[in-house]
C-alpha positions as CSV (number, residue, x, y, z in Angstrom):
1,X,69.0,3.2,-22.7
2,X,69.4,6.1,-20.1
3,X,67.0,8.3,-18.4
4,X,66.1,10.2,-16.1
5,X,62.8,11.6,-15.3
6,X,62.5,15.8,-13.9
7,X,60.3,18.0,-12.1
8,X,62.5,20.8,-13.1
9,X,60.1,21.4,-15.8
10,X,57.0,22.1,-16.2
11,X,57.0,20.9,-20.1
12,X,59.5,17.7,-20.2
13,X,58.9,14.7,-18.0
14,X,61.3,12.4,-19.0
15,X,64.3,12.1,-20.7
16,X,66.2,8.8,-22.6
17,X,69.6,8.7,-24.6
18,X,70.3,5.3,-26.7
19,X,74.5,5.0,-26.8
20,X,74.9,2.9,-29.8
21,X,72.3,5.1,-32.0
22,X,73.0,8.5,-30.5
23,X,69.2,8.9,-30.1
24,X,67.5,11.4,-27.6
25,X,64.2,10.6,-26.3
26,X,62.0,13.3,-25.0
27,X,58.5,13.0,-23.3
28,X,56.5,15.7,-23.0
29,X,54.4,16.1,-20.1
30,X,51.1,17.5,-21.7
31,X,51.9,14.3,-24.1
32,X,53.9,13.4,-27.2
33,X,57.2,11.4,-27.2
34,X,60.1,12.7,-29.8
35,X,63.4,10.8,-31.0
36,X,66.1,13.2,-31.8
37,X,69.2,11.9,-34.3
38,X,72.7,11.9,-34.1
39,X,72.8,13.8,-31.0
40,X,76.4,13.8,-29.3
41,X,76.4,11.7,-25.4
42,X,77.9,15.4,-24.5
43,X,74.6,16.7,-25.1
44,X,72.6,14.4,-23.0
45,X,74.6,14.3,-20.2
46,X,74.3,18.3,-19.9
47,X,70.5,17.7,-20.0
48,X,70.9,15.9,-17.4
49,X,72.7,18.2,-15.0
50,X,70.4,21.3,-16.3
51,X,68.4,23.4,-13.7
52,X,65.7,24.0,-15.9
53,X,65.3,20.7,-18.4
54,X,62.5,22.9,-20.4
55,X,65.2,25.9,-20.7
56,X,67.6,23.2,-21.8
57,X,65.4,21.7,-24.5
58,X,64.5,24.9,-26.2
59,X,67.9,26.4,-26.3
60,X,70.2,23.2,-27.2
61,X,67.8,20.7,-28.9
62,X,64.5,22.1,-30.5
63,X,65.3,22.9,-34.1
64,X,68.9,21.7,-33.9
65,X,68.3,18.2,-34.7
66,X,66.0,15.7,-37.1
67,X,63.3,14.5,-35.3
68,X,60.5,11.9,-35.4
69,X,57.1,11.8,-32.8
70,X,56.6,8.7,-31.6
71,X,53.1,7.0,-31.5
72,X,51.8,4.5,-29.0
C-alpha cells in the first residue's frame, strides 16, 4: 500500500492507496479511518500533489465514492 502522511490539512492526517483493490484510505485527524472503493490510481496520485489535502478530499472524494469506516 501507499501513503503519505500531510500537514497541509488541518482535517486529514494520512492518506493510503491499495493498487490491486483500488482502495483509498483516509485518516482523519480528529479520528476515524475510511476505505473508499474503486477509486482510479489517477485519483490518488493527485491527492498526493494537492496543496490543501482537506480541499482535495471534499471536492474529489466525499460523496463520490462507497465508503466503509474502519474500527480498531
Amino acid at each position: 500500500m501507499r501513503t503519505f502522511s500531510t500537514d497541509k490539512s488541518s482535517n486529514v492526517k494520512a492518506v493510503g492507496y491499495d493498487d490491486e483493490k483500488k482502495t483509498l484510505l483516509v485518516e482523519f485527524k480528529l479520528g476515524g479511518k475510511y476505505v473508499y472503493e474503486d477509486v482510479p490510481v489517477e485519483l490518488y496520485e493527485a491527492f498526493e500533489k494537492a496543496d490543501s489535502a482537506g480541499k482535495f478530499f471534499f471536492a474529489n472524494v466525499r460523496g463520490k465514492y462507497k465508503f466503509s469506516r474502519l474500527t480498531n
